[in-house]
MARPA-745515 format. One record per residue (C-alpha): residue in three letters; x, y, z. Coordinates in steps of 0.2 Angstrom, whole numbers. Layout:
N
<site><aa>Ala</aa><xx>X</xx><yy>Y</yy><zz>Z</zz></site>
...
This chain:
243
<site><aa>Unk</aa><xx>993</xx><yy>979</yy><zz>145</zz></site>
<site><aa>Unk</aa><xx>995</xx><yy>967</yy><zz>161</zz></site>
<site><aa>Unk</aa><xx>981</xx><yy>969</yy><zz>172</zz></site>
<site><aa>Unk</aa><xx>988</xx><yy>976</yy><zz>191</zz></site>
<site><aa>Unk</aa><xx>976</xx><yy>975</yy><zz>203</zz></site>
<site><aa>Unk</aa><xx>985</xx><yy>989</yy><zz>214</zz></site>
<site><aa>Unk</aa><xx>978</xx><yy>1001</yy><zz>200</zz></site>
<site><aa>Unk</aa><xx>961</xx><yy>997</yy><zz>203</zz></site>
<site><aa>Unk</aa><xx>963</xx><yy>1000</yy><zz>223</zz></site>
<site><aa>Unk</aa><xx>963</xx><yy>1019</yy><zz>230</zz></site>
<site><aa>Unk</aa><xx>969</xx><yy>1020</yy><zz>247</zz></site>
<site><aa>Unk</aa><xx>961</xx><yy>1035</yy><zz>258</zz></site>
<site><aa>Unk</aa><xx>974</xx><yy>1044</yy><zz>268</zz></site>
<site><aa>Unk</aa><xx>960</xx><yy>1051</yy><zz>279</zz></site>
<site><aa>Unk</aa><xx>963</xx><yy>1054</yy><zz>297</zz></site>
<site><aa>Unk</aa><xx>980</xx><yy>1058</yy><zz>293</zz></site>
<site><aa>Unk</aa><xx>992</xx><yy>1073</yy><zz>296</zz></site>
<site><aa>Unk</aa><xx>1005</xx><yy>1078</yy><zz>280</zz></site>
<site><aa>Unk</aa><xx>1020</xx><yy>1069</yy><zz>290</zz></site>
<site><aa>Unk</aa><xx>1010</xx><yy>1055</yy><zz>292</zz></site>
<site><aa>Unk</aa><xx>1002</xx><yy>1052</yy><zz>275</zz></site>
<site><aa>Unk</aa><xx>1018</xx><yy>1054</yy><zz>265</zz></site>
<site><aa>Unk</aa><xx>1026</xx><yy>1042</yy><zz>278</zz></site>
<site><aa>Unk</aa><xx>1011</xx><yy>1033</yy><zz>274</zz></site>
<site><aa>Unk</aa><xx>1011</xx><yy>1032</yy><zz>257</zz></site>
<site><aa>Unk</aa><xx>1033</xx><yy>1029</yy><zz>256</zz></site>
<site><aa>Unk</aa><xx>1029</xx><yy>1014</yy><zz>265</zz></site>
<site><aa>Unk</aa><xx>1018</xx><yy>1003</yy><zz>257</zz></site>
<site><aa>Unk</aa><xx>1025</xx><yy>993</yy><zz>242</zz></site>
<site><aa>Unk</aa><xx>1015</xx><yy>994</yy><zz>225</zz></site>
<site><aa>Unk</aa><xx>1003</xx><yy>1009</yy><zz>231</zz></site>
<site><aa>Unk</aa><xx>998</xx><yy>1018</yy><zz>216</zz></site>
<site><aa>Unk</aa><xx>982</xx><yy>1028</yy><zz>220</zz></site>
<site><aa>Unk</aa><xx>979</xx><yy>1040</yy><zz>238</zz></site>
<site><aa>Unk</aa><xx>964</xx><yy>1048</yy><zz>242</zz></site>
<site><aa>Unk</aa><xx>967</xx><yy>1064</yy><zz>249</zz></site>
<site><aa>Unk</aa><xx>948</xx><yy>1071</yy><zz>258</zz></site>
<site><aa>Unk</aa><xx>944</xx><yy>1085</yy><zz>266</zz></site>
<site><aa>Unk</aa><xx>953</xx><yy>1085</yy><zz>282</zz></site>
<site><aa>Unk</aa><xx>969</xx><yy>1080</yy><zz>275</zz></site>
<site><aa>Unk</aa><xx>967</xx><yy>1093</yy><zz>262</zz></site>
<site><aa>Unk</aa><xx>964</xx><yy>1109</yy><zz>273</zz></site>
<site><aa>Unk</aa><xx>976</xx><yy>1104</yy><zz>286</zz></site>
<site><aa>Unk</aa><xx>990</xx><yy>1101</yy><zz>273</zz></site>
<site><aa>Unk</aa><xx>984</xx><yy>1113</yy><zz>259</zz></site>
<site><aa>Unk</aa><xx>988</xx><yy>1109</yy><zz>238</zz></site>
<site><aa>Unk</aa><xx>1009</xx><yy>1106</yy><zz>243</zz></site>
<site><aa>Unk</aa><xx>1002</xx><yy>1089</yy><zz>251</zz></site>
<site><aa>Unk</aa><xx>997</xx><yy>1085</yy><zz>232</zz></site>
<site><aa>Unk</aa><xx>1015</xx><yy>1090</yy><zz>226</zz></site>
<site><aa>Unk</aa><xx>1021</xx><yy>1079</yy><zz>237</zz></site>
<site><aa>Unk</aa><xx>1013</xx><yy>1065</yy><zz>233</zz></site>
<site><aa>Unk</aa><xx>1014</xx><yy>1067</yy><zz>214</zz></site>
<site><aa>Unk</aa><xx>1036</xx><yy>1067</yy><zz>217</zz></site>
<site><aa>Unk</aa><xx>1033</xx><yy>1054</yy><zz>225</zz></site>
<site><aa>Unk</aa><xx>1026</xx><yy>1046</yy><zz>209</zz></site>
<site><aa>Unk</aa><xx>1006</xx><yy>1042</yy><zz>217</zz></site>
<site><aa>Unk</aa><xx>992</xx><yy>1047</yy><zz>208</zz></site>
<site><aa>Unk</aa><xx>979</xx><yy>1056</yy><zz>217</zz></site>
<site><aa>Unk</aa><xx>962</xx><yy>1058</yy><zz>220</zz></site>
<site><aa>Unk</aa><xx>956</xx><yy>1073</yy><zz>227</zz></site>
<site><aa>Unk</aa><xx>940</xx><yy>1070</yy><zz>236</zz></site>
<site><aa>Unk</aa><xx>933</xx><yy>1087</yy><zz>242</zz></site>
<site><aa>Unk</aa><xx>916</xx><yy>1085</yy><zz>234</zz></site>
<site><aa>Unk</aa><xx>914</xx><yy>1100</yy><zz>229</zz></site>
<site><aa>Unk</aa><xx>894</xx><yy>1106</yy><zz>231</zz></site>
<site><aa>Unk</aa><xx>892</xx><yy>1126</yy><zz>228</zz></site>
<site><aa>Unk</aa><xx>885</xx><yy>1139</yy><zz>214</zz></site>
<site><aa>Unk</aa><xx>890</xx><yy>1136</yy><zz>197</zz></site>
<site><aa>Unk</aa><xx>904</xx><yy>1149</yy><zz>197</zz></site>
<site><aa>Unk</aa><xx>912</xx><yy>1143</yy><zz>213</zz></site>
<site><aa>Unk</aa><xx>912</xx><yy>1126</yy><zz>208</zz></site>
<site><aa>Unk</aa><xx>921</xx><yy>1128</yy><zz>192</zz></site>
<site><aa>Unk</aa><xx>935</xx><yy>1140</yy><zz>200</zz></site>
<site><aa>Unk</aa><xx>939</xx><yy>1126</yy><zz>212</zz></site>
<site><aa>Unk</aa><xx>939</xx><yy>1113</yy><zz>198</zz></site>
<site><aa>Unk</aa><xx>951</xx><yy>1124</yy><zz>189</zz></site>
<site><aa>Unk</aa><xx>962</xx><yy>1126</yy><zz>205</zz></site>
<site><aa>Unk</aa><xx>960</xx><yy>1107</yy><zz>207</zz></site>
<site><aa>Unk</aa><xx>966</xx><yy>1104</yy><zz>189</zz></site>
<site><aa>Unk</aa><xx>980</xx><yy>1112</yy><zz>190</zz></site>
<site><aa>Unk</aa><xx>989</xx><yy>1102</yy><zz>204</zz></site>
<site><aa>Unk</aa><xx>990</xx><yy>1087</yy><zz>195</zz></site>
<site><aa>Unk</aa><xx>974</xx><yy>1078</yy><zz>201</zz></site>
<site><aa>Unk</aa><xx>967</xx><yy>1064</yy><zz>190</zz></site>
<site><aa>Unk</aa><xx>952</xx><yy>1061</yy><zz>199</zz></site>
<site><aa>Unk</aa><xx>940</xx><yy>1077</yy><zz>207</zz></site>
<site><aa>Unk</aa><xx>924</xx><yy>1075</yy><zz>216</zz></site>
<site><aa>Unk</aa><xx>909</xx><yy>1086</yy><zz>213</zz></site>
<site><aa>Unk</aa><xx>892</xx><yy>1083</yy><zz>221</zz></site>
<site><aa>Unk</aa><xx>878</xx><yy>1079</yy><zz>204</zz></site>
<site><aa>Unk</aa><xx>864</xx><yy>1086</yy><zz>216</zz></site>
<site><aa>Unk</aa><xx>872</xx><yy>1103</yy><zz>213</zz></site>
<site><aa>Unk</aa><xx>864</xx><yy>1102</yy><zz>195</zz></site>
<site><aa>Unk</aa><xx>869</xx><yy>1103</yy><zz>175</zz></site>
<site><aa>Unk</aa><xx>877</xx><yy>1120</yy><zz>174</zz></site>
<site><aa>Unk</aa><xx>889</xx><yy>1118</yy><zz>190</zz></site>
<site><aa>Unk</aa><xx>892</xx><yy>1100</yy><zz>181</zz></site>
<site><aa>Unk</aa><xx>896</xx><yy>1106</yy><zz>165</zz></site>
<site><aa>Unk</aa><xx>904</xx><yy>1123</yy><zz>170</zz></site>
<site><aa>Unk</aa><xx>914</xx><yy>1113</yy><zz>183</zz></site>
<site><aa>Unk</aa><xx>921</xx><yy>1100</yy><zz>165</zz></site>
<site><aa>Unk</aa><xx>925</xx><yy>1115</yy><zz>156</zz></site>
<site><aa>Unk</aa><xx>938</xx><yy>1124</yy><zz>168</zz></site>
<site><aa>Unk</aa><xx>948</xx><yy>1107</yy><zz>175</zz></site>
<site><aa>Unk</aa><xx>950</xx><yy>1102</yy><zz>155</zz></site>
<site><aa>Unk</aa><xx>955</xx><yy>1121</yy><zz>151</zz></site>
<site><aa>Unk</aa><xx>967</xx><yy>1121</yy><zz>168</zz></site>
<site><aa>Unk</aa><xx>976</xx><yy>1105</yy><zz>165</zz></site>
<site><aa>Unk</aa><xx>979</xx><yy>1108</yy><zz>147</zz></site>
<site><aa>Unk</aa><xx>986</xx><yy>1126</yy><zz>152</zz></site>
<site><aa>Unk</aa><xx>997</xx><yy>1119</yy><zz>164</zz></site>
<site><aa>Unk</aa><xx>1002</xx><yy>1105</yy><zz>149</zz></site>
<site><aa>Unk</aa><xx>993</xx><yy>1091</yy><zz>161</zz></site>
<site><aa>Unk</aa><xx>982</xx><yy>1076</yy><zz>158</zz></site>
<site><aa>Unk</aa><xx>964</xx><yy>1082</yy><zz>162</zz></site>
<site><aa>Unk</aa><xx>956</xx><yy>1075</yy><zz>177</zz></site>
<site><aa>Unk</aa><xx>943</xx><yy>1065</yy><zz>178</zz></site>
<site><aa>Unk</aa><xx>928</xx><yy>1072</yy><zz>185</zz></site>
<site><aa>Unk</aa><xx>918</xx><yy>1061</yy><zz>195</zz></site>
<site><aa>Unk</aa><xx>901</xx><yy>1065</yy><zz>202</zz></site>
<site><aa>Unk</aa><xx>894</xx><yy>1062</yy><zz>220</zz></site>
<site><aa>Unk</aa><xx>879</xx><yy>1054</yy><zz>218</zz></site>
<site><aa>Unk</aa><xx>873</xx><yy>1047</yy><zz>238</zz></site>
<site><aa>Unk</aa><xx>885</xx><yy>1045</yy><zz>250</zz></site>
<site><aa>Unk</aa><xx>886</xx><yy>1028</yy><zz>257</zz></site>
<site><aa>Unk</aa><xx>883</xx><yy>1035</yy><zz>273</zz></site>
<site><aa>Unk</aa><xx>863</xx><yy>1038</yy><zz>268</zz></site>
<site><aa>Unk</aa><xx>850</xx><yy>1025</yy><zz>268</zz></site>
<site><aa>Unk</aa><xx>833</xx><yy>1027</yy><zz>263</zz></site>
<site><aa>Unk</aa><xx>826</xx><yy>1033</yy><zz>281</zz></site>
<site><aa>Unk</aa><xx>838</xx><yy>1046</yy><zz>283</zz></site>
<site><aa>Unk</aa><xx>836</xx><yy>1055</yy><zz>268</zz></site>
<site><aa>Unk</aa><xx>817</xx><yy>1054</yy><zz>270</zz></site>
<site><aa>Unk</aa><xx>818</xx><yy>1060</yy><zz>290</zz></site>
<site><aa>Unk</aa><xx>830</xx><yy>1069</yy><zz>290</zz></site>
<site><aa>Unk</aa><xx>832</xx><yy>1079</yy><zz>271</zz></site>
<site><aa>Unk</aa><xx>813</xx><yy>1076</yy><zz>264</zz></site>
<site><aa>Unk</aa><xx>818</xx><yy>1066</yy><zz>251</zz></site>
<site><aa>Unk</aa><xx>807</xx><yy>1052</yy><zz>248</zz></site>
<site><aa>Unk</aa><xx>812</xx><yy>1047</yy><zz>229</zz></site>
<site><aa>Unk</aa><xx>820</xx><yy>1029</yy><zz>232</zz></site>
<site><aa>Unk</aa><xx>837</xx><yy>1029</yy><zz>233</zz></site>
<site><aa>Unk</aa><xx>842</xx><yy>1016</yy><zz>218</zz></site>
<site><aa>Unk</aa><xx>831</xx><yy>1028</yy><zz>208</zz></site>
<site><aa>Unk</aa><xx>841</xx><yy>1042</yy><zz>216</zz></site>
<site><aa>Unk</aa><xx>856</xx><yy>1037</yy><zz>211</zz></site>
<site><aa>Unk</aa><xx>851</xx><yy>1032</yy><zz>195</zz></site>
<site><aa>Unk</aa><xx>843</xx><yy>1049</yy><zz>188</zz></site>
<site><aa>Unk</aa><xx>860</xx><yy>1059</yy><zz>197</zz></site>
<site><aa>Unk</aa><xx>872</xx><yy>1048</yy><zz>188</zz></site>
<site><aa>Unk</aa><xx>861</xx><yy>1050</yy><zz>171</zz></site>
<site><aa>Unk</aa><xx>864</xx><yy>1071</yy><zz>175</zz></site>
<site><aa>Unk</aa><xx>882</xx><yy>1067</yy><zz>177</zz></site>
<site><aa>Unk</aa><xx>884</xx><yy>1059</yy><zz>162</zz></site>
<site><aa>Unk</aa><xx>872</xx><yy>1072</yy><zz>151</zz></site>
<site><aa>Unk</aa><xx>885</xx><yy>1084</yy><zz>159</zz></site>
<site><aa>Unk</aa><xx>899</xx><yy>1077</yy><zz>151</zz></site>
<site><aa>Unk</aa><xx>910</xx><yy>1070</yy><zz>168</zz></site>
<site><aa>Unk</aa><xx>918</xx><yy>1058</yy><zz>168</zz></site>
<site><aa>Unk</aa><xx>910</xx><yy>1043</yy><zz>180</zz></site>
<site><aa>Unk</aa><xx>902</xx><yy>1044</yy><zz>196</zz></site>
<site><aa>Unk</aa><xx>904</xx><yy>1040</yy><zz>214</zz></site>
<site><aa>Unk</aa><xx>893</xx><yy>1027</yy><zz>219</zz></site>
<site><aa>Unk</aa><xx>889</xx><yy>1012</yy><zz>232</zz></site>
<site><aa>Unk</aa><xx>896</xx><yy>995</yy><zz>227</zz></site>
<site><aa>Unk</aa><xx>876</xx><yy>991</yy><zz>227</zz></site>
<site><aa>Unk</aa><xx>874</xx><yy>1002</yy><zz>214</zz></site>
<site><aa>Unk</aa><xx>888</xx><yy>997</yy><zz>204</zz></site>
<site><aa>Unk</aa><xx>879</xx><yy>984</yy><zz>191</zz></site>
<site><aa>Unk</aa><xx>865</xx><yy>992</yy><zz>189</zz></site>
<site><aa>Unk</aa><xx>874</xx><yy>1006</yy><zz>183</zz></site>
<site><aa>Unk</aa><xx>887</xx><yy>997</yy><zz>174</zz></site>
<site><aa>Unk</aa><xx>873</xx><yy>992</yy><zz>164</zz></site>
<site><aa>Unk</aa><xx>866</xx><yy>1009</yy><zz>160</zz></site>
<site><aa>Unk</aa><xx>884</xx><yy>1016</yy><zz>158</zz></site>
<site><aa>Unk</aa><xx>897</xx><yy>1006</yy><zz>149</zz></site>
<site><aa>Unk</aa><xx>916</xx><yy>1008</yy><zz>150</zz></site>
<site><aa>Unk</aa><xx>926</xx><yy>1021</yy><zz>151</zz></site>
<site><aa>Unk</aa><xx>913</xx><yy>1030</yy><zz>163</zz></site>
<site><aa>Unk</aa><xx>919</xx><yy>1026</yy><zz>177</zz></site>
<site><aa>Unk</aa><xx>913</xx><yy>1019</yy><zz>193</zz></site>
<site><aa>Unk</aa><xx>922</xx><yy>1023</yy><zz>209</zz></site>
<site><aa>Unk</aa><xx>917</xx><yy>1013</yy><zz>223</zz></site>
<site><aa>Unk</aa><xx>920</xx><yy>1019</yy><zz>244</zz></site>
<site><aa>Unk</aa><xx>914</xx><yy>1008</yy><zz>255</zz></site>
<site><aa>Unk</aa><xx>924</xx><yy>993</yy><zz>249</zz></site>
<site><aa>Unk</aa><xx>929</xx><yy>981</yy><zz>266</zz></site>
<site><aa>Unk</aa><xx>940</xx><yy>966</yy><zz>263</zz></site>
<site><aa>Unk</aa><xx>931</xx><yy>952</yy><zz>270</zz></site>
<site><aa>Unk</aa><xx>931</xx><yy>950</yy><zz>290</zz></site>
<site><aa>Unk</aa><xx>933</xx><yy>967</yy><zz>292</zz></site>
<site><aa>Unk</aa><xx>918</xx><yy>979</yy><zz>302</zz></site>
<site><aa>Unk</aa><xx>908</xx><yy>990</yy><zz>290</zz></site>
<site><aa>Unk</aa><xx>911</xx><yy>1005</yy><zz>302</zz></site>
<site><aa>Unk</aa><xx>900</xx><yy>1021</yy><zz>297</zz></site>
<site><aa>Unk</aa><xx>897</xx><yy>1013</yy><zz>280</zz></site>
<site><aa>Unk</aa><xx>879</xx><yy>1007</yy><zz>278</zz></site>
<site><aa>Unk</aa><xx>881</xx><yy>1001</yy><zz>259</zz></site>
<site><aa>Unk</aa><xx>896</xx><yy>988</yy><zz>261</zz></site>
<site><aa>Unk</aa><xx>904</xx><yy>975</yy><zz>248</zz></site>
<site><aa>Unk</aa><xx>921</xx><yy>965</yy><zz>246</zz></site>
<site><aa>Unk</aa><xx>935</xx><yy>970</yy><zz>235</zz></site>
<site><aa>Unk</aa><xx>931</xx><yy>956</yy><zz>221</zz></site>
<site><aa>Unk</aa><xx>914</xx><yy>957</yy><zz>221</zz></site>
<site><aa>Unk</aa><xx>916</xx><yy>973</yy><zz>218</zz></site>
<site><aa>Unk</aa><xx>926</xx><yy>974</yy><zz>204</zz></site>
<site><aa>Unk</aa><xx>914</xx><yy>959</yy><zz>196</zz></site>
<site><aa>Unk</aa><xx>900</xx><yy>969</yy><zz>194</zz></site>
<site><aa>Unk</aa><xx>907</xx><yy>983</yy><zz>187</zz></site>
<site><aa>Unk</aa><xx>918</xx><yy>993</yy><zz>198</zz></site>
<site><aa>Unk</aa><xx>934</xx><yy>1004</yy><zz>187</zz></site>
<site><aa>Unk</aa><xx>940</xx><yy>1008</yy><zz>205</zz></site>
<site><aa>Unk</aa><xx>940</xx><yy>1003</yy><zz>225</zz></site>
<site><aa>Unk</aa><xx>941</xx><yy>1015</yy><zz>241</zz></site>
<site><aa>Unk</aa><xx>948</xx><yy>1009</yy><zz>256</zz></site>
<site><aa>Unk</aa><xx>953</xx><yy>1019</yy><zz>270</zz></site>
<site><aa>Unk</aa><xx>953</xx><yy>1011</yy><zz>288</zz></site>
<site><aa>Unk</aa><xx>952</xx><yy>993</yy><zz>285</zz></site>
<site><aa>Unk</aa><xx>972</xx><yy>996</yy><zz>279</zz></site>
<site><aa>Unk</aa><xx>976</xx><yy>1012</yy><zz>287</zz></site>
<site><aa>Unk</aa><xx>974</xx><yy>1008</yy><zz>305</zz></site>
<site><aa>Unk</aa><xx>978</xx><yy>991</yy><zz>302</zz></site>
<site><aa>Unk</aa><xx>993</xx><yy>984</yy><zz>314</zz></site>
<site><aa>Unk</aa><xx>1000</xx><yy>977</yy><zz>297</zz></site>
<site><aa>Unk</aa><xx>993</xx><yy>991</yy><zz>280</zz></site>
<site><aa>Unk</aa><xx>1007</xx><yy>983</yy><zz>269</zz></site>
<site><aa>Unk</aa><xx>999</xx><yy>965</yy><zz>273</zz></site>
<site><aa>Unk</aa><xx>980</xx><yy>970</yy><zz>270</zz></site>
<site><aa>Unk</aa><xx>985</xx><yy>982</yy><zz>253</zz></site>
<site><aa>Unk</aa><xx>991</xx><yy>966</yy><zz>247</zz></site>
<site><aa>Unk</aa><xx>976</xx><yy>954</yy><zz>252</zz></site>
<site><aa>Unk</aa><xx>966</xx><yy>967</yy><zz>243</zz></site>
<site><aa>Unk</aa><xx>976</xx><yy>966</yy><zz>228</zz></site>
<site><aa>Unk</aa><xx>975</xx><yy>947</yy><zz>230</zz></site>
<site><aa>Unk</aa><xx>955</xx><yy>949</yy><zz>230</zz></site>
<site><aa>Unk</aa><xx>954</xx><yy>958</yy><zz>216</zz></site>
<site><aa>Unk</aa><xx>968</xx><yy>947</yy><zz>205</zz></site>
<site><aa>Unk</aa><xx>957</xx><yy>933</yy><zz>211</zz></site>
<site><aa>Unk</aa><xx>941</xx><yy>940</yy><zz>203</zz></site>
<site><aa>Unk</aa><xx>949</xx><yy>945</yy><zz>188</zz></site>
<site><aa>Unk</aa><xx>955</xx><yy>929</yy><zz>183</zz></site>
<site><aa>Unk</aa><xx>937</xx><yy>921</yy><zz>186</zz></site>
């Protein structure tokens, strides 16, 4: 199969009202992959999801879902039944909630004759850095080692891949070869601000060390030209797939 690079890049709608991110999503040539997150999500609701799925995008629902076991896998089941190929889940929320959570998207899709999604597990959002989580939560485990052990869980449990930091991405490639896959948010074409992000990399370095898959929001979003930087990402990742 020819490699696309527009199939390794996930654009986040966030920020977004319904009317905005289908006219969003209508607009920019070769876009395969939304993100829809939290915000979108409760002001649109799961018809935002149809939507997009007439429209032909795949869609990653990004709600990181973190509760009791039970909870957890209702909403995965609920989830897996819109059509959704990729459903966050936070690995912190432990074995059971990951496994139970597996269980009910693979029984709703296949009920409702659909792919099942691919669950992906939170591991530490690129938000944290080591201070934080030690000042602020009382968690003083290193961070790489952090990320290491909750992707391990994940993958014990059965999910998937895991969401990670593209400075995590090789080490865990390493520990977790193809097709677990490795989802990659704060991606930022180069010359662009790294915003709230605090664990930043380009599109193809990236995808060199490991990545299945890039998220990038703002950098296209509330760029004066989206179409123009969707394809200078694409042309990032062409160019480190053919090095």
């Amino acid at each position: 199969m020819r490699f696309n690079p527009a199939d390794k890049l996930i654009v986040a709608l966030d920020g977004m009202n319904k009317a905005e991110a289908l006219s969003f999503s209508s607009k920019i040539p070769g876009l395969i992959w939304v993100k829809v997150g939290l915000e979108l999500f409760v002001s649109s609701g799961p018809e935002l999801i149809f939507d997009l799925k007439q429209m032909g995008k795949r869609v990653f629902l990004d709600l990181k879902f973190h509760d009791i076991p039970a909870t957890m896998a209702a909403a995965c089941q609920r989830a897996a039944s819109t059509g959704v190929e990729l459903i966050t889940v936070h690995a912190c929320a432990g074995f059971k909630a990951l496994t139970d959570c597996q269980e009910a998207s693979f029984e709703a899709a296949c009920e409702a004759g659909l792919k099942p999604p691919t669950l992906l597990a939170v591991t530490v959002l690129t938000s944290w850095d080591p201070n934080r989580l030690a000042n602020e939560i009382f968690i003083d485990q290193p961070l790489k080692e952090r990320v290491e052990k909750l992707a391990e869980l994940a993958k014990e449990a059965g999910l998937g891949g895991c969401v990670c930091s593209p400075k995590e991405v090789k080490n865990l490639r390493g520990k977790h070869p193809l097709p677990f896959e490795l989802i990659t948010p704060g991606i930022r074409p180069k010359g662009f601000s790294s915003d709230d992000q605090m664990r930043v990399m380009s599109p193809s370095e990236t995808i060199t060390l490991g990545a299945s898959r890039l998220v990038i929001g703002r950098p296209i979003t509330r760029d004066k030209d989206p179409a123009g930087v969707f394809l200078r990402c694409c042309e990032e990742i062409e160019d480190s797939h053919s090095d």
